[in-house]
N, C-alpha and C positions, 0 to 999 in steps of 0.2 A: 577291808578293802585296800589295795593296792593303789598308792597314790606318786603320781612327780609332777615336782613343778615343772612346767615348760616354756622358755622366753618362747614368744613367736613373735615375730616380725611385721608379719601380714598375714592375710589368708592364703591359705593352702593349696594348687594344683595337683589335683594324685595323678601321675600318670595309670593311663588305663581304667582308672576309676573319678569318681564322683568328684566336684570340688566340696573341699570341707572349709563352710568356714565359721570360726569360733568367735563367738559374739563376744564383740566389744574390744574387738583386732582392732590395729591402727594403725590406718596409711601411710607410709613413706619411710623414714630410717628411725621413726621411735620405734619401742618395744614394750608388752605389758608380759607381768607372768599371770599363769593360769595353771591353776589346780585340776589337771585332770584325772579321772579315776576309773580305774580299770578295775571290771567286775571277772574275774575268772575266777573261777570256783577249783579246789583241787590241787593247789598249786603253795607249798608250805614256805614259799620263800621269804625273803624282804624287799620292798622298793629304798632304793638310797632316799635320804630322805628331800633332795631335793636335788635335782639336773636340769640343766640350764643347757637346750638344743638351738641352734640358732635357724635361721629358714633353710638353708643350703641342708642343714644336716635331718629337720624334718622332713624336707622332700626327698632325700637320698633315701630315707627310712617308709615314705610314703612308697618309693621306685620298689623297694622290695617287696614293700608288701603286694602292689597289684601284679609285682612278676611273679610272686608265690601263686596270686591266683591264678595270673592264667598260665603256671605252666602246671596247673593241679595240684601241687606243694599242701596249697590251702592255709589256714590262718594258724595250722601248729608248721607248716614249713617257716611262713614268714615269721614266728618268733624266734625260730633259729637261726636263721637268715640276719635280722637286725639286731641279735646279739650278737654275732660273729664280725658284722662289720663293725659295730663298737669296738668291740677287742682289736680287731687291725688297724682301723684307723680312725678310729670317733665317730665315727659313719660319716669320713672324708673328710672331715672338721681339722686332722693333725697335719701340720704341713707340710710332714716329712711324707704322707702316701704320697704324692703328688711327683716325689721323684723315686725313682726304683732304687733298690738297697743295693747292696754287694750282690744279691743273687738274680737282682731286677723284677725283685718283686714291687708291685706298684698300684693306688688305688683304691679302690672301696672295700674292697676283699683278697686285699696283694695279692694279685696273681701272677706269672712270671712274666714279663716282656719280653722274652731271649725268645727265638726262633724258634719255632717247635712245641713251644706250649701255647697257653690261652689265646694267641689269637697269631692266623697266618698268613700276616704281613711277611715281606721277603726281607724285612729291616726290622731292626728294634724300634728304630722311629716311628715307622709305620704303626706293630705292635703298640706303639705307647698312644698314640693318636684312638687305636681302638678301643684300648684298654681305658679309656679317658670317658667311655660312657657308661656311666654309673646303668644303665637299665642292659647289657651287653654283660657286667659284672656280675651283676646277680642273678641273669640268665643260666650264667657260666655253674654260678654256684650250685645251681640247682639243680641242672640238666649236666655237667659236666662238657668236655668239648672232647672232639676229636680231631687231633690233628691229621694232618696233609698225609703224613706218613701212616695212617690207622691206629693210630697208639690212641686209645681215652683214657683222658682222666675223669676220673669218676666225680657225677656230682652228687647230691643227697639222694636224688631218685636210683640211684645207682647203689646206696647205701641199705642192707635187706633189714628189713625190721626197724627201720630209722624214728618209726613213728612211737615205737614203744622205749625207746634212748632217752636218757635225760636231752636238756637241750645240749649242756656242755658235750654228750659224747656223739650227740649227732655230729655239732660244729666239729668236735676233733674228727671226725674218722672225714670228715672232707679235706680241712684245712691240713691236718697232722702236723698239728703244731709243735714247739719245744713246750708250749706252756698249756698243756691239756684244761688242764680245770681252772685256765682264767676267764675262760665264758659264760662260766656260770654266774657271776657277779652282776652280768647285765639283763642275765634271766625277767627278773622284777620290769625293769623299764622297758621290752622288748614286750612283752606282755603288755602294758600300758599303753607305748604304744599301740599298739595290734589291736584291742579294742578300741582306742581311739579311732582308726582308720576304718572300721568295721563300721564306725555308725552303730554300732548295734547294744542295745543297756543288755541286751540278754547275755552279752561276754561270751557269745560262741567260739572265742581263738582256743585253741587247745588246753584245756583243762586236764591234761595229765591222761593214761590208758583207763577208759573207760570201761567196765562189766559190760560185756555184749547186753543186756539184759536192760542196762539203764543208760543206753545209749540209742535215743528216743528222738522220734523226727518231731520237726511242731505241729502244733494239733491244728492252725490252720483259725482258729478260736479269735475275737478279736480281746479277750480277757488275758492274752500273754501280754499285751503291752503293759508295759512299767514294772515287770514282774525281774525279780533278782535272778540271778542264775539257778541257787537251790528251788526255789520255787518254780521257775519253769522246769527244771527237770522231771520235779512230783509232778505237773499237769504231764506233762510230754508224756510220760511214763505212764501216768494212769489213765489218760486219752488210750493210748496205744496196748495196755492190759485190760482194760474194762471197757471196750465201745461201747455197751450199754449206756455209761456214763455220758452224758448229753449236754450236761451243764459244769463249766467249773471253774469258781469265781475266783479274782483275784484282788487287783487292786482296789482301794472304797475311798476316793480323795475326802480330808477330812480325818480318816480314823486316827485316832490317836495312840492306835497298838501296830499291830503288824501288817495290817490290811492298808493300811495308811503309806508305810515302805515300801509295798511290792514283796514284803515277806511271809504270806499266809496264802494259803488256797484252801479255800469251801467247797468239798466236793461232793453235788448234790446228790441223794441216793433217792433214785427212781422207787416209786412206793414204799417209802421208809418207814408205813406203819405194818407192814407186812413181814412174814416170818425171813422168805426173799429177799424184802431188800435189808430188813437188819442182817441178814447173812454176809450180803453182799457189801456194806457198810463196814462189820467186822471184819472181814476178810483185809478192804483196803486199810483198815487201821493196823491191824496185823503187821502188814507190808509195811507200811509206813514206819512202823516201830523194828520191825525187824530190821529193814534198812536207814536206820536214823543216821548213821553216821555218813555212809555213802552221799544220801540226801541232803546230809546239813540242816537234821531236822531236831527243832529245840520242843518242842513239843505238841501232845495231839490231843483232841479232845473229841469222842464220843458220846453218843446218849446218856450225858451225864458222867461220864467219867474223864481222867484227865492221866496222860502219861509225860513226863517227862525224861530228857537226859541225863539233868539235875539231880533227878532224884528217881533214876531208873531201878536201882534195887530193891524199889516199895512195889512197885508195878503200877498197874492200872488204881488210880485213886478217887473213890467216889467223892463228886463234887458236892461244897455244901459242909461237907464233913472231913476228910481229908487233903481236899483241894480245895481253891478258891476259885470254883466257879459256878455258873448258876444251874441251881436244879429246882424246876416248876415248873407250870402247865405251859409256855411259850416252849413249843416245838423247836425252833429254832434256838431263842436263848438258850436253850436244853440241849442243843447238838443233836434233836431225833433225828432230822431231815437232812444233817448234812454231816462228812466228817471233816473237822477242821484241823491241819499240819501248816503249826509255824516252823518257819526256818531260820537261820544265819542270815543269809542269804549270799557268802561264796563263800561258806566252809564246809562247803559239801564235796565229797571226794570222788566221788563218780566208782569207785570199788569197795566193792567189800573186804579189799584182802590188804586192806592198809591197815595202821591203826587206827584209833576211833576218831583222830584229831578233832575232837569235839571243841569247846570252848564255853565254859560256863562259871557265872560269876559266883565270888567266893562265898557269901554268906546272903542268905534270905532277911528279909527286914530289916533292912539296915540304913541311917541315915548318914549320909558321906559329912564328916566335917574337916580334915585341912587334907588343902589338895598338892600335887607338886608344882614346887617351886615354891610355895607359903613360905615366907619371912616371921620370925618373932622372938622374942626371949627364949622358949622351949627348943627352939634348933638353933647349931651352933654358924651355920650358914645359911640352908632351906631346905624345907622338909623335902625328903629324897621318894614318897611312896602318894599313895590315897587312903585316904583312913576312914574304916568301916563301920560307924559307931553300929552297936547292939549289945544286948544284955551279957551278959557274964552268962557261958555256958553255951552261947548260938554254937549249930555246927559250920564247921567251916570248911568247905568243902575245894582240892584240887581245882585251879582252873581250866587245866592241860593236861595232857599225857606227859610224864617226867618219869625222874627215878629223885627219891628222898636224898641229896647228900651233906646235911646239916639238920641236928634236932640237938635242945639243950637251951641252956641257960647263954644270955650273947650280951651284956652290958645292956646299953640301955633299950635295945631292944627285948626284955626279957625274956621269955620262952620264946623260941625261936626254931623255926622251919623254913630249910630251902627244898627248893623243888626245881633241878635240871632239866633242859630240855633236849630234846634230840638235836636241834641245830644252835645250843650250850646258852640261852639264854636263862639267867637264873631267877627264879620266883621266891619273893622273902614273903613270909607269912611272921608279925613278930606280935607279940606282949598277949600267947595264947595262956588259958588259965591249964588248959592239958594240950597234949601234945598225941598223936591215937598211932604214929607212922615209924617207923628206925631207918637208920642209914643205909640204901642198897637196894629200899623198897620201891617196886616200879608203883606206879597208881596211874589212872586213868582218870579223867576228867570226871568232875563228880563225887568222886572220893573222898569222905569225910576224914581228915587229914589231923583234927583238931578241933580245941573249942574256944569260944573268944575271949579275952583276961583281959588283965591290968597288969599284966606284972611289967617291969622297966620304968622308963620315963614315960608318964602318961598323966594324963589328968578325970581317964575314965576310962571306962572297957571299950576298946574298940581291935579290931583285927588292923593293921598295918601293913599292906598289900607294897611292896615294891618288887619293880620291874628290872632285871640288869643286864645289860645286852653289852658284849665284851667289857664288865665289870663295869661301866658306867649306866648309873641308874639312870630311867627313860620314864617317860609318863607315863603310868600304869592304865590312866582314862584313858590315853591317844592308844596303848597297844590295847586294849580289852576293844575300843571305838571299831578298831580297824580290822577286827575280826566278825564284826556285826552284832554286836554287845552295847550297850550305852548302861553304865553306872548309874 
């Protein structure tokens, strides 16, 4: 999950929309922060880990988003929108928008003040007076303008296929900036916002080009509320492939697994003792497995069988016996009457034609004993990873899609394996008793990579999971947490 800290000031006026306001705001010039978190599913990037918006700059970022909506934009226009003002001008928070440059550029989304561009006052004065309304700016950006003379400049709507553009290259083909790909950085918070402003836990803002196929209206149900975004997708999707389907449960306040999150949907199968509905049963499981990654689905359970992502190259695994789950005469405990898909719940991709960007945790039965940051004799400052006690021999399996570039002997990390990632974050696997991977090898999430040892400094067999994000190691609980994972 996607998280920034946000000062607010007070509560929020959105123009054109709703007022939002965040319990336990506080009147007049104090300020509190608040952890908000943004559910969008699809979306491989990072939130900085913490930004600090003052009210001027939440409401400037509120102004965009309802101009997104109502000039049709919609909640993937407004996160290109509230990253691009970032980048110009902190979303008007920098002192210097406030006066126009050498080129007289100026404001929320510098636009020119000079005669003849963005707005046609007969004066630059004039210009700057108009230019001074932050909801006229982002009109600007979106719609582009036409000056006096008929000349347009184009704004995103103007831009063909903008919707299928990262965000960065939407922002550039409007802005066409010197510095193309410094928008992408605010990606994360522009996102966060955007469902903050939405109201909505379903994280509708733009989750990336979706498969025509899994890009599913709501079912209308009152079982979507509280539901994660992978999980509404599976209803959305299986409402709208199977009408048949009449029932399909989600949230269970109470449950202590996925049903308890908003991460599981029960989807009940109309005469499920009949040749029919197991057909039909089958079928959605199928689906469900077929499309796990699209879904952000961690696993599914059947009449007694169990599939996971973890452990997908076993296939379907009868419960009882090769799975841990129940098989006996409760219908229900048994999975007859319904097929059950837990999810992530927002590392679902919405395509098939990504990679799998799965996310699954390194080793099965395992007891966590020193965490990051642990102080003691054994580390020379604080233990830098999470450590995964289990027996000598557990498989240890990739948590991500990577490529292998490090296996061998590493000091006190003894056998030792990294695993790069596409956006160069490195994964340490250390003190394995085998090692199963070589250098150059891509692996997929899941991947039995190894197996768990003692070798190094240790005081027993555990895996030694650290996380390293531009060479500084991060907490491996808070990045597995934030993926929809809990250690």
């Amino acid at each position: 999950m996607l998280k920034a800290l946000i000062a607010i000031s007070a509560a929020l006026t959105l123009p054109l929309a709703p007022v939002i306001v965040f319990a336990g705001a506080l009147a007049g010039p104090q300020s509190q922060t608040q952890s908000v978190a943004a559910t969008c599913a699809g979306w491989a990037g990072e939130t900085p880990t913490s930004v600090e918006l003052d009210q001027g700059q939440m409401n400037r970022a509120a102004t965009i988003y309802a101009t997104a909506l109502e000039t049709g934009v919609g909640a993937a226009g407004a996160v290109v929108g509230i990253a691009t003002a970032m980048q110009e001008s902190v979303l008007g928070g920098h002192p210097a928008a406030r006066t126009p440059n050498a080129d007289g550029d100026v404001g929320l989304f510098q636009q020119r003040s000079l005669i003849g561009w963005y707005a046609d006052g007969t004066t630059q004065d004039e210009n700057l007076r108009i230019l001074a309304d932050d909801a006229y700016q982002a009109r600007t950006f979106y719609l582009g303008h036409t000056t006096n003379s008929g000349w347009h400049i184009p704004g995103l709507v103007d831009v063909d296929g903008w919707q299928q553009l990262t965000v960065a290259e939407a922002a550039q083909a409007v802005q066409v900036s010197a510095y193309p790909d410094a928008y992408a950085k605010h990606e994360g918070l522009a996102r966060t916002l955007v469902t903050l402003f939405s109201g909505n836990p379903a994280g509708l803002a733009n989750c990336g080009t979706l498969d025509a196929d899994l890009d599913c209206a709501p079912t209308g149900m009152p079982s979507e509320k509280g539901q994660t975004p992978d999980a509404l997708r599976v209803m959305r999707c299986i409402h709208q492939k199977w009408p048949q389907i009449k029932s399909l449960l989600g949230v269970r306040p109470g449950d202590p697994k996925d049903h308890g999150s908003g991460r599981a949907v029960d989807v009940m199968i109309p005469n499920y003792f009949s040749p029919t509905g197991i057909a039909l049963g089958t079928e959605i499981a199928e689906w469900a497995r077929t499309n796990a990654t699209a879904l952000g689905v961690t696993y599914i359970i059947w009449r007694e069988h169990l599939w996971s992502v973890a452990r997908a190259d076993e296939g379907w695994r009868r419960c009882g016996q090769a799975a841990s789950c129940y098989t006996g005469p409760d219908p229900s405990a048994a999975h007859l009457d319904h097929v059950h898909i837990s999810v992530h719940g927002t590392q679902g991709t919405g395509t098939t034609t990504l990679g799998s960007g799965a996310v699954v945790l390194p080793v099965d039965q395992y007891r966590l004993t020193s965490r990051f940051g642990d102080t003691g004799p054994r580390w020379k400052k604080a233990h830098t990873g999470l450590d995964f006690a289990a027996p000598t021999g557990t498989p240890i399996r990739a948590v991500t899609d990577g490529t292998i570039t490090r296996t061998g002997l590493a000091g006190a990390y003894g056998n030792l394996t990294t695993l790069t990632t596409a956006d160069g974050t490195v994964i340490y696997y250390a003190h394995q008793s085998t090692i199963n991977v070589t250098v150059g090898q891509r692996v997929t999430a899941g991947t039995v990579i190894g197996k768990v040892g003692a070798t190094g400094n240790v005081t027993g067999p555990h895996l030694h999971l650290e996380v390293r994000s531009g060479g500084i190691p991060t907490d491996p609980d808070r990045w597995l947490r934030t993926r929809g994972l809990t250690p």
